[in-house]
N, C-alpha and C positions, 0 to 999 in steps of 0.2 A: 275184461271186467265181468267178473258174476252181480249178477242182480235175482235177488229174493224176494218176491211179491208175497207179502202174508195178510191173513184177508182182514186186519185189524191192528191198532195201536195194542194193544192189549198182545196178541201173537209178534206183532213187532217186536216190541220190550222183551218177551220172553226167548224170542229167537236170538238176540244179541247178547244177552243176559246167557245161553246156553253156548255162545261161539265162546265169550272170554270167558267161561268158568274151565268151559275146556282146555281153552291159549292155555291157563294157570295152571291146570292138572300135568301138560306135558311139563312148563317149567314155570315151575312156582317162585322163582325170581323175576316175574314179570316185567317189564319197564315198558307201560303203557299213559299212552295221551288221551286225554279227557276231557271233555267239552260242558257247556254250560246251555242256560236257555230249555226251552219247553220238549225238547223231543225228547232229549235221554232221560227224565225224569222218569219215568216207566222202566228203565232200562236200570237206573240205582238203588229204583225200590225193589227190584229181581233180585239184582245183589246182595241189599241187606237181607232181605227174605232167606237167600240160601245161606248166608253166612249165618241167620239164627238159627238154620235148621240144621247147621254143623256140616251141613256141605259145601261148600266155599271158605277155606282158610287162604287170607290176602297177608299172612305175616313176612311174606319176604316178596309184595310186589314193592315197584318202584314208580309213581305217581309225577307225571306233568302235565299240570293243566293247559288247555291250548291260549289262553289269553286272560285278560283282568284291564279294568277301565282304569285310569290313568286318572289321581287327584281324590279317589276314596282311602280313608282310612279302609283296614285287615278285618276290621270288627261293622262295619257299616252296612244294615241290612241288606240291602244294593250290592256289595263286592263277592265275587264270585267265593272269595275266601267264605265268606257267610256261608255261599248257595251250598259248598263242595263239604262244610261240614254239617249244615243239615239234614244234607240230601245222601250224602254218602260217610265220608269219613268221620264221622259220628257215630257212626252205627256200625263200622266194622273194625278191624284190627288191621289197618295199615298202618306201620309204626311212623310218627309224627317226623322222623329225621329222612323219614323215604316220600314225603310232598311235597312235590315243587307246584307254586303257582306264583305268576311275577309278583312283583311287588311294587302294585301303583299309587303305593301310599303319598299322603301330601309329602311336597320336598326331597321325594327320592331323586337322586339321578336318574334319571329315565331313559338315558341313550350307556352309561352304563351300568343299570339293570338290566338290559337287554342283552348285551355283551355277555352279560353276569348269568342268564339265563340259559344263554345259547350253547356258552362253553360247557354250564351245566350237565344241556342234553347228551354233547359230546364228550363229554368225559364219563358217565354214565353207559356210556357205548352204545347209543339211539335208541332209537324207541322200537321194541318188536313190535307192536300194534298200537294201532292211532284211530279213535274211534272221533268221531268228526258229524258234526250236522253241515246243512246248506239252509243261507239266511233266502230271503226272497227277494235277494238281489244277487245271489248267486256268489255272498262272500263266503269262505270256511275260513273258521276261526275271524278273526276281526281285519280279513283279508279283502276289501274292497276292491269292487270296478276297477280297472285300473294297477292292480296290485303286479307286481313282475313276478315271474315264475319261477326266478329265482331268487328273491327275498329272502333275509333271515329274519327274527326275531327285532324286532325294532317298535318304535312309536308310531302309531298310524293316526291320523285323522277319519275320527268316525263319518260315515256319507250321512246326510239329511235324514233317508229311509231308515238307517239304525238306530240316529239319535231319538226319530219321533216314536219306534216302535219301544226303544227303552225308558224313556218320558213316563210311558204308563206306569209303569213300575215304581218311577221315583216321584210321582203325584208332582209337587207343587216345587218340589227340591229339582231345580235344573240338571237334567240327565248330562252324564260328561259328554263330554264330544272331540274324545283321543282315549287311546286306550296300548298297553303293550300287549303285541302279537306275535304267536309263532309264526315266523314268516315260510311260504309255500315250500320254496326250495327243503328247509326244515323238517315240515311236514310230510313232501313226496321218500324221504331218506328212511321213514317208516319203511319195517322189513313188510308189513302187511297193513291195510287201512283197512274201514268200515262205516262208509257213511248211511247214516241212517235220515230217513225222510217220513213225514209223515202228513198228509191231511190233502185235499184236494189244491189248497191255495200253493203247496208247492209244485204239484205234479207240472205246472210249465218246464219252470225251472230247472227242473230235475230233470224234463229229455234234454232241454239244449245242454245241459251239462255233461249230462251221460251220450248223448247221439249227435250231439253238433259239434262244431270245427271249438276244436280248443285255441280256446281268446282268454287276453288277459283282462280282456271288458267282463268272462266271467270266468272268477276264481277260480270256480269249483270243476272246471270245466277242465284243470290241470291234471283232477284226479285220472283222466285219462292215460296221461304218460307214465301210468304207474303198474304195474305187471300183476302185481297181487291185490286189485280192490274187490271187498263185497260192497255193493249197496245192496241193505236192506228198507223196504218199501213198505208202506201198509197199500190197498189195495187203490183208494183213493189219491196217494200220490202218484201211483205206477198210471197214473191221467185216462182217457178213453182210448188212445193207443196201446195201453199195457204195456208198458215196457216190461220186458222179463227175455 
């Protein structure tokens, strides 16, 4: 595993923002996985930024989100579908038939949307790059304590610590508590990953993930068994041992 210590959120976002514009210039038929939540958010505004500036054309990548809460409507402020076109696919040119993100609308089949997902990936021919955060319980994607290292794509029970930190979000409207996720096994089949971390309140997390015994009590901790990871760090999460 490479690890990349950059000395800020700000050099973070721009450092990962500079690996995939690269990934796309070798092959601009992309088929890359995409994360939700506060850290890439720095990382999609790079994106749009170079796509305005006409250096990033995204017209032949191919787009999977890594998860979506389970029981929102596609359009509901809260659903990642929201998050993924404000934040990103609103502002660039990835053609709308090339983004997959589940579909945890009310009433869907949920055990085969998941199916429906998976085969997706795999008929797609995987994912070259899989860019990935870690919660502070050590789940990637909505892979909880507990999660098997070889999991697919399936319905998960959110843990307490995800439902309360999503709560804030959804004010007074009860945050879900399930959601569909690419399951690990899924995940590790990425030809190359990139987890990115950012701020002091994860740098625990982030050694026992990256330097301690890979457990299924933490997720992220899988990323190990995987031959081509970056994690990129700002300097605050790389903790007072520095990892690098």
């Amino acid at each position: 595993m490479r690890v990349l210590v950059t000395p800020d959120y700000e050099s973070l976002s721009q450092t990962a923002a500079d690996l995939i514009v690269k990934a796309i210039r070798v092959k601009p038929a992309l088929r890359i996985g995409l994360p939700t939540g506060n850290t890439p958010l720095g990382l999609y505004e790079e994106l749009v930024k170079k796509h305005r500036e006409g250096t990033l054309d995204l017209s032949q990548v191919t787009t999977f989100n890594l998860d979506e809460f389970l029981g929102l409507p596609q359009g509901h402020p809260q659903s990642f579908h929201t998050y993924m076109r404000q934040h990103l696919f609103g502002n660039v040119n990835v053609p709308p038939q090339n983004i997959h993100i589940p579909n945890g609308s009310p009433g869907v089949d949920a055990d085969a949307e998941s199916k429906r997902y998976e085969e997706a990936i795999e008929k797609a021919g995987g994912l070259d790059l899989l860019v990935v955060g870690i919660g502070s319980n050590g789940h990637i994607a909505f892979n909880e304590p507990g999660a098997a290292f070889n999991s697919r794509t399936r319905v998960v029970d959110l843990a307490a610590e995800t439902i309360a930190n999503a709560q804030r979000q959804f004010g007074a409207e009860p945050a879900p508590r399930q959601a569909i996720t690419m399951g690990i096994a899924t995940m590790l089949e990425a030809r190359r990953i990139v987890l990115l971390a950012a701020g002091a309140a994860k740098a625990g997390v982030v050694e026992r993930a990256l330097r301690g015994p890979a457990t299924e009590s933490l997720p992220a901790s899988a990323l190990q068994r995987h031959s081509e990871v970056i994690a990129i760090l700002d300097e605050a999460a790389s903790g007072p041992g520095k990892i690098g």
